[in-house]
C-alpha positions in Angstrom: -71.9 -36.9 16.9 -68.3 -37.4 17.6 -67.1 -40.2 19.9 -65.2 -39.6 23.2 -62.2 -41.4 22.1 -62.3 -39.2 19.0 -62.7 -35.8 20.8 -59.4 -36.8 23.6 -57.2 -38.0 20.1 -58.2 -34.7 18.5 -56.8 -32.6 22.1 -54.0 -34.8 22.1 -53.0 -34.1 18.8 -53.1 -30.2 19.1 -51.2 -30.0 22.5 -48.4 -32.0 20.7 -48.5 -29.7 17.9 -48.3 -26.6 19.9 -45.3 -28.0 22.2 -43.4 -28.5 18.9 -44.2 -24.9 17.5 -42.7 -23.6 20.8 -39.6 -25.7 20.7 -38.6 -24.7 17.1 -39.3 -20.8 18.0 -37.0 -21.5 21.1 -34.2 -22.6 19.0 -34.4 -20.0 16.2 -32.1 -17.5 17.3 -29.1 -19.9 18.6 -28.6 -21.8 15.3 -24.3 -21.3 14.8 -23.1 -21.4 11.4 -19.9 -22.5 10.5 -17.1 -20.2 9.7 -16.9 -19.2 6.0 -13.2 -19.6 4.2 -12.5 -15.9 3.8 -13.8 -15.1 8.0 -9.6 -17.1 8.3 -7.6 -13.8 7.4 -5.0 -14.5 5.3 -1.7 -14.7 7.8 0.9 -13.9 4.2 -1.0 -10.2 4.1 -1.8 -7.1 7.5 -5.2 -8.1 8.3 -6.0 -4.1 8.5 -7.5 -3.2 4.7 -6.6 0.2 5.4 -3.0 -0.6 4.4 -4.4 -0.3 1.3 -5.9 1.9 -1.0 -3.3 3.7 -3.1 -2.9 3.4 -7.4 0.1 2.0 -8.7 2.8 4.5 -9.1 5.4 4.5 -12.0 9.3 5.7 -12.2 9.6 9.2 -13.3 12.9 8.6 -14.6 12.4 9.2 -18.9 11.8 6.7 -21.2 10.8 5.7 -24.5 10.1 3.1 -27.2 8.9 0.1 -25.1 8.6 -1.1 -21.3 10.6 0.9 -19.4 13.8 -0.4 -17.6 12.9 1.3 -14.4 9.8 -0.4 -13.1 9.3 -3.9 -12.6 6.4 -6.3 -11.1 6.2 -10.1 -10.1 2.7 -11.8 -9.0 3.1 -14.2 -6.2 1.2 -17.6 -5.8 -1.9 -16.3 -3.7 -2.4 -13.5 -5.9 -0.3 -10.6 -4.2 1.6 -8.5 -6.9 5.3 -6.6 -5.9 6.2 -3.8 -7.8 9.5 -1.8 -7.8 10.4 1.5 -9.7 13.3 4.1 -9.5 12.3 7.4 -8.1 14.4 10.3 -9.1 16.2 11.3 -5.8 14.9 8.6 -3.8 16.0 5.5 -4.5 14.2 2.2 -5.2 10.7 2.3 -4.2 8.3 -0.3 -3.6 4.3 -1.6 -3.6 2.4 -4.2 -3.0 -1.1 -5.8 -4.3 -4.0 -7.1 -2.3 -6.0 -9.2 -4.5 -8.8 -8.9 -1.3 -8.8 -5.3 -0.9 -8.3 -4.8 -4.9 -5.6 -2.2 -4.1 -2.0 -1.1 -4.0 0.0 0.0 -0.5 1.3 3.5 -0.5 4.8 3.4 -1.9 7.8 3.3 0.1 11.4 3.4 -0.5 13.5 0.6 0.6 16.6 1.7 -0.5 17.7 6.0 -0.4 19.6 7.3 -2.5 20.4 10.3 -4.7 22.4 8.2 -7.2 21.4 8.5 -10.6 19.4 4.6 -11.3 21.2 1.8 -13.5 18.4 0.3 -16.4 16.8 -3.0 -15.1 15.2 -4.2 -11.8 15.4 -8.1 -11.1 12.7 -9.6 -9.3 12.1 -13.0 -8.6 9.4 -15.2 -6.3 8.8 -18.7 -4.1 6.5 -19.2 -1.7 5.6 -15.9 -0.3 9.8 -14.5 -0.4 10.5 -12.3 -3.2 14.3 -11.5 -4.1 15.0 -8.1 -6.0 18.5 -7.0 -7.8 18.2 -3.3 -8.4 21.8 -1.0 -8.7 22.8 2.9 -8.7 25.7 4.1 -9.9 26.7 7.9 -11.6 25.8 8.4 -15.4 25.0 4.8 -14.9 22.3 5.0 -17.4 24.9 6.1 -20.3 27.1 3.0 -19.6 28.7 3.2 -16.5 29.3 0.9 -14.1 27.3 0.7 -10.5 28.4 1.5 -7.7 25.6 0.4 -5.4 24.3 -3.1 -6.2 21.3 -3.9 -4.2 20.5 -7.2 -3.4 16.9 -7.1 -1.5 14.4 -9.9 0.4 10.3 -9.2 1.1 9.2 -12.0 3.2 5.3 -12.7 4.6 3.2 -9.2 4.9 6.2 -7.4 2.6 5.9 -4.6 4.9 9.6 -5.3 6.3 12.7 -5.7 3.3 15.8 -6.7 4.0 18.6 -4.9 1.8 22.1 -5.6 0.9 23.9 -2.9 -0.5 27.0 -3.9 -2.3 29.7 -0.5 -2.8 31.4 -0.6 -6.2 30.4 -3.4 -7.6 29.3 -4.2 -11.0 25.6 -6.3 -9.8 24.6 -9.2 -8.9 23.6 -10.9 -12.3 20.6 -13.3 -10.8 18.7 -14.3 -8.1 17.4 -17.7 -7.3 15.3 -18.5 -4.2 14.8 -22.1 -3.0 11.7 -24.0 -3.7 10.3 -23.4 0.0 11.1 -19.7 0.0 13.7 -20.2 2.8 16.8 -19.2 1.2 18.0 -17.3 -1.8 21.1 -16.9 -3.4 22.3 -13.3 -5.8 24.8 -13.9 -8.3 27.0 -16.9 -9.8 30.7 -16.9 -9.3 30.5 -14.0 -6.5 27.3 -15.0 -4.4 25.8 -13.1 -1.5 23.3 -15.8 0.2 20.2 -15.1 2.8 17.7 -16.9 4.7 14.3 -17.1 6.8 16.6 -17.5 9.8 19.7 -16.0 9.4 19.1 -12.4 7.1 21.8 -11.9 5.2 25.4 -13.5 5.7 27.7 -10.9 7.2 25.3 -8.7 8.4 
């Protein structure tokens, strides 16, 4: 036969129990988790996926024996990819990579023109700004000089470019963009500079 003392420990015990039961089932539903690293959108790239979902496109201008002259692609430090190509009777058309959505943008020219396309497309890229030489000129691709040089900027989202166009000139030979992606520079002796703030000088 149990004791007294026994029997009011044992009722103690389970009225304790069943108060704790009920305050963890109270709480179960309110527990907050903390953010996960890819919930922060990326601020470099539009946070709308739908932006994306095209295949990399190539120039239709003819080639052979090699990479062709008339496309060109750069991969910038977080993983995003530009590519440029000449489009016969467009002009200089453009793309861009999102290594989250695993796609390309639909292409769109930056620069129209009907000129016929010069052999070569200059990219280059620092901290989210990419820099792109790209020139049109007649017969241009037998020898002749340009006569549009295109000196071109794609800063944050690369949704927006900023183009130079340079008339009868023979191209800007380089482009070289500062180590914090503020400012770049086309050419050597003959130089045509831009930056963050500014957009191109002149213009």
């Amino acid at each position: 036969m149990h004791k007294p003392g026994m029997q009011m420990l044992a009722r103690v015990t389970a009225v304790v129990s069943m108060l704790v039961v009920a305050v963890a089932c109270g709480h179960q539903g309110s527990v907050t988790k903390a953010p996960s690293a890819s919930a922060s959108p990326d601020s470099s790239e539009p946070s709308d996926s739908s932006v994306y979902g095209a295949e990399l496109e190539k120039s239709d201008l003819p080639w052979s024996g090699g990479p062709s002259p008339y496309n060109a692609e750069v991969t910038l430090d977080d993983g995003r990819r530009v590519a440029l190509h000449y489009r016969r009777g467009k002009g200089l058309v453009e793309q861009h990579y999102s290594p989250r959505a695993k796609a390309w943008t639909a292409p769109k020219v930056i620069y129209r023109t009907r000129t016929d396309a010069c052999q070569g497309i200059q990219l280059r890229t620092k901290k989210g700004t990419v820099a792109a030489i790209a020139d049109f000129g007649s017969y241009c691709y037998d020898g002749e000089p340009p006569t549009e040089s295109i000196a071109a900027v794609g800063i944050s989202g690369l949704t927006d470019w900023s183009v130079n166009v340079t008339k009868n000139f023979d191209g800007w030979e380089r482009a070289t963009v500062s180590e914090d992606g503020q400012r770049v520079v086309f050419g050597r002796d003959t130089t045509l500079k831009w930056s963050r703030t500014e957009g191109f000088e002149g213009q």
